[in-house]
C-alpha positions in Angstrom: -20.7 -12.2 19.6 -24.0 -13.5 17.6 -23.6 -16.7 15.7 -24.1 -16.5 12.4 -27.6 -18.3 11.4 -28.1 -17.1 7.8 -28.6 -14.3 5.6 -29.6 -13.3 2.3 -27.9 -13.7 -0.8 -28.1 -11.5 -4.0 -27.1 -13.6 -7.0 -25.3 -10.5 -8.7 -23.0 -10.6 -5.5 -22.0 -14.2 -5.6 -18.6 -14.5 -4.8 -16.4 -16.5 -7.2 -14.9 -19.6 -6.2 -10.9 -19.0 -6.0 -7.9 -21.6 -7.2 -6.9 -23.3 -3.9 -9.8 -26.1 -4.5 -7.9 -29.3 -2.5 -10.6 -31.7 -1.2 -11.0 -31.1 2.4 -9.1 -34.1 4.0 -6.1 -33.6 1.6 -5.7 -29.9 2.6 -6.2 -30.3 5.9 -3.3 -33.3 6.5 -0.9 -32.0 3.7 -1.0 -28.0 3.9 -2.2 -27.5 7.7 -0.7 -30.4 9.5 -1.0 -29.6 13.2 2.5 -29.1 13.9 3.4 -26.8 11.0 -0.1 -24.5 12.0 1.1 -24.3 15.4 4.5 -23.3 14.6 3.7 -20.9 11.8 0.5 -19.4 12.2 -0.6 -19.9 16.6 2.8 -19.4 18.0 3.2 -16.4 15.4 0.0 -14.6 16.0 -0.1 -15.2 19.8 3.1 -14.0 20.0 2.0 -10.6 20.3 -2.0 -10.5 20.3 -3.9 -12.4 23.4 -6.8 -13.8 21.9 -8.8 -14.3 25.0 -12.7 -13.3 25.1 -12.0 -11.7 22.0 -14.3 -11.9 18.7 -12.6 -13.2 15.8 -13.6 -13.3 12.2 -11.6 -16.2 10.0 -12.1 -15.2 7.0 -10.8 -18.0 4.3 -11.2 -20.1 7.2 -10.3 -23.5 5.4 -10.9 -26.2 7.3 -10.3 -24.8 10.7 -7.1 -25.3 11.9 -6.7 -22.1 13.4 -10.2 -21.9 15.2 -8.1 -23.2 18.4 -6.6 -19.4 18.8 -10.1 -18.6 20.1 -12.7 -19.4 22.4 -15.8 -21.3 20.7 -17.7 -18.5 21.8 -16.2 -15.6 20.1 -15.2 -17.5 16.7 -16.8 -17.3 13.6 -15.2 -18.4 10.4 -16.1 -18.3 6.5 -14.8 -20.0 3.7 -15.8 -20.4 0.0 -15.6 -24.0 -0.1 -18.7 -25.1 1.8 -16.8 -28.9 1.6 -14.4 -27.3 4.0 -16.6 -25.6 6.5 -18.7 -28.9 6.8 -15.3 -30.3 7.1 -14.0 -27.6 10.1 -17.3 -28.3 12.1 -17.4 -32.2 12.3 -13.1 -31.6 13.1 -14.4 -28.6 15.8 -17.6 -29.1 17.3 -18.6 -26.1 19.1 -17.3 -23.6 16.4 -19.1 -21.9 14.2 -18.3 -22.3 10.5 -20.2 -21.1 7.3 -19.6 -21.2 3.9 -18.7 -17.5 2.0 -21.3 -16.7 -0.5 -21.8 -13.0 -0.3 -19.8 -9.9 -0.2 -21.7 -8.4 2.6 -20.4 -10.0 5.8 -23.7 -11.0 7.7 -21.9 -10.0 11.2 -23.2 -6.9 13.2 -21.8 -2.8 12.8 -18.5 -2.9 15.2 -18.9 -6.5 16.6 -15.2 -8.2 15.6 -12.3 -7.9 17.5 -9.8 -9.5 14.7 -9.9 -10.4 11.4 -7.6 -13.3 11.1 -6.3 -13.8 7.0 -4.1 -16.3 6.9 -2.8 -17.2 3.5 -5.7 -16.3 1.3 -5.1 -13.0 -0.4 -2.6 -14.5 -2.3 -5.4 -16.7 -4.0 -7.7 -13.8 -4.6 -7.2 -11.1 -7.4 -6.9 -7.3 -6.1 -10.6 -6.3 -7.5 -12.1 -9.0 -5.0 -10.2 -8.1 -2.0 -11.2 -4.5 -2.7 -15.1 -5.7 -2.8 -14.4 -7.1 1.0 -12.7 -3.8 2.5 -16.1 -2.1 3.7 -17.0 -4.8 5.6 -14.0 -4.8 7.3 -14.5 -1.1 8.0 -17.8 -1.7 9.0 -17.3 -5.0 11.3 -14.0 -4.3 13.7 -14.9 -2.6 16.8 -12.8 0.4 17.4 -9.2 -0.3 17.6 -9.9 -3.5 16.4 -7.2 -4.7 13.8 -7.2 -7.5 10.9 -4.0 -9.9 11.0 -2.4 -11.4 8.2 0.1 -13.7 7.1 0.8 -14.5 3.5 3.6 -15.5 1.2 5.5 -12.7 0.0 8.0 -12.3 -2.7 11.3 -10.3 -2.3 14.0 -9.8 -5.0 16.5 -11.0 -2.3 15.4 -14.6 -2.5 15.0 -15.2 -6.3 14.9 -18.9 -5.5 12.2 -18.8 -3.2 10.4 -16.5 -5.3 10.4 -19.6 -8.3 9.7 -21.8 -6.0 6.7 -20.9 -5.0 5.3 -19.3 -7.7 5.6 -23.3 -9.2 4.5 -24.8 -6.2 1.6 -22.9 -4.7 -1.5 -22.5 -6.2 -2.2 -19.2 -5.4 -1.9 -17.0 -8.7 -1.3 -14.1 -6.6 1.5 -14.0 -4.6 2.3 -10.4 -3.9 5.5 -8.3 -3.1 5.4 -6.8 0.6 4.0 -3.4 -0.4 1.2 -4.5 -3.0 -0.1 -6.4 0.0 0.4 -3.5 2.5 -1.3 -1.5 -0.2 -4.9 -4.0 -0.3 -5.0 -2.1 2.8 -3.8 1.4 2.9 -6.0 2.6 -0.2 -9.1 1.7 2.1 -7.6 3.7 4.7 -6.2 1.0 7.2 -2.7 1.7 8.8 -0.5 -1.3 8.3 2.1 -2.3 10.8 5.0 -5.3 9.9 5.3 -7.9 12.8 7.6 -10.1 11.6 9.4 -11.6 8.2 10.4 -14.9 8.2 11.1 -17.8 6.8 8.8 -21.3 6.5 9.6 -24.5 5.7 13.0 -22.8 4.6 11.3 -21.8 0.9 8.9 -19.9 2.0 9.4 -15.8 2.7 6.1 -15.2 4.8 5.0 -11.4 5.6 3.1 -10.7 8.8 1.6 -7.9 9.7 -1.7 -6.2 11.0 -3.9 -3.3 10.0 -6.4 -1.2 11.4 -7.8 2.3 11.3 -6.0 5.0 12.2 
């Protein structure tokens, strides 16, 4: 996969900072501790999908905990905070981190493997994700398939549903088929993995998509 080494910007497509604005250092020890990544999001993802030679997109990359799924080689990840990207590369020399600025993904037609999104929808409102979908289209090889984990809510848990709508600072924490829906109006085919629970008050949906 070619690194990324710039690309133009057009200031009517600047993408908007979202709500999840934790300086660097904070977010990294507090919300992706090692421990709780490797138990929640590697072990989960690896689970069923070998990441081996594979090209990967982390998109909402944060400050990359997860870029250790993938080989330096084949990672590239994004993020809108440009604090946390500086912070991922001087955590993970060797990978490849940029900060998100655009809506047009500067990565080449059909050159991604996965797209890993790993609790960030659930910070961005519908009409953004929508603005991202092409791209997706347009980046993932064929049979290529974009994997997600995110916090969902489910009128079995009403607790867990209050609780993190007070505690997280995503404003958009979705029901199970408003997120599968993100996906199927841009004609992706959604497939549940797994539902389960983390931290015991969080109900966490994951799932991959792809074309059909």
């Amino acid at each position: 996969m070619e690194r990324c080494v710039g690309y133009m910007l057009c200031a009517s497509e600047r993408v908007r900072p979202i709500d999840y604005q934790f300086p660097p250092q904070l977010y990294h020890w507090f919300v992706r501790p090692r421990w709780l990544t490797k138990k929640y999001i590697h072990d989960t993802i690896t689970s069923l999908f070998a990441m081996d030679r594979q090209a990967v997109l982390d998109f909402g990359c944060g400050t990359g905990a997860k870029c250790a799924m993938a080989s330096p080689d084949y990672y590239v990840g994004f993020d809108p905070d440009e604090r946390r990207t500086q912070f991922a590369g001087k955590l993970n020399p060797g990978y490849a981190f940029h900060p998100l600025t655009s809506y047009e993904l500067p990565l080449d037609d059909r050159s991604i493997d996965y797209v890993w999104i790993i609790a960030v929808l659930h910070h961005i409102p519908t009409e953004l994700i929508s603005a991202y979908m092409n791209e997706f289209h347009r980046i993932l090889k064929p049979g290529g398939r974009i994997i997600v984990i995110e916090p969902y809510l489910s009128e079995h848990t009403p607790v867990c549903n209050r609780f993190m709508k007070w505690f997280d600072r995503g404003r958009y924490i979705r029901a199970e088929p408003e997120y599968l829906r993100l996906f199927t109006d841009h004609r992706f085919a959604c497939e549940i993995h797994k539902k389960f629970r983390k931290l015991y008050l969080y109900n966490e949906l994951f799932f991959s998509a792809r074309l059909p």
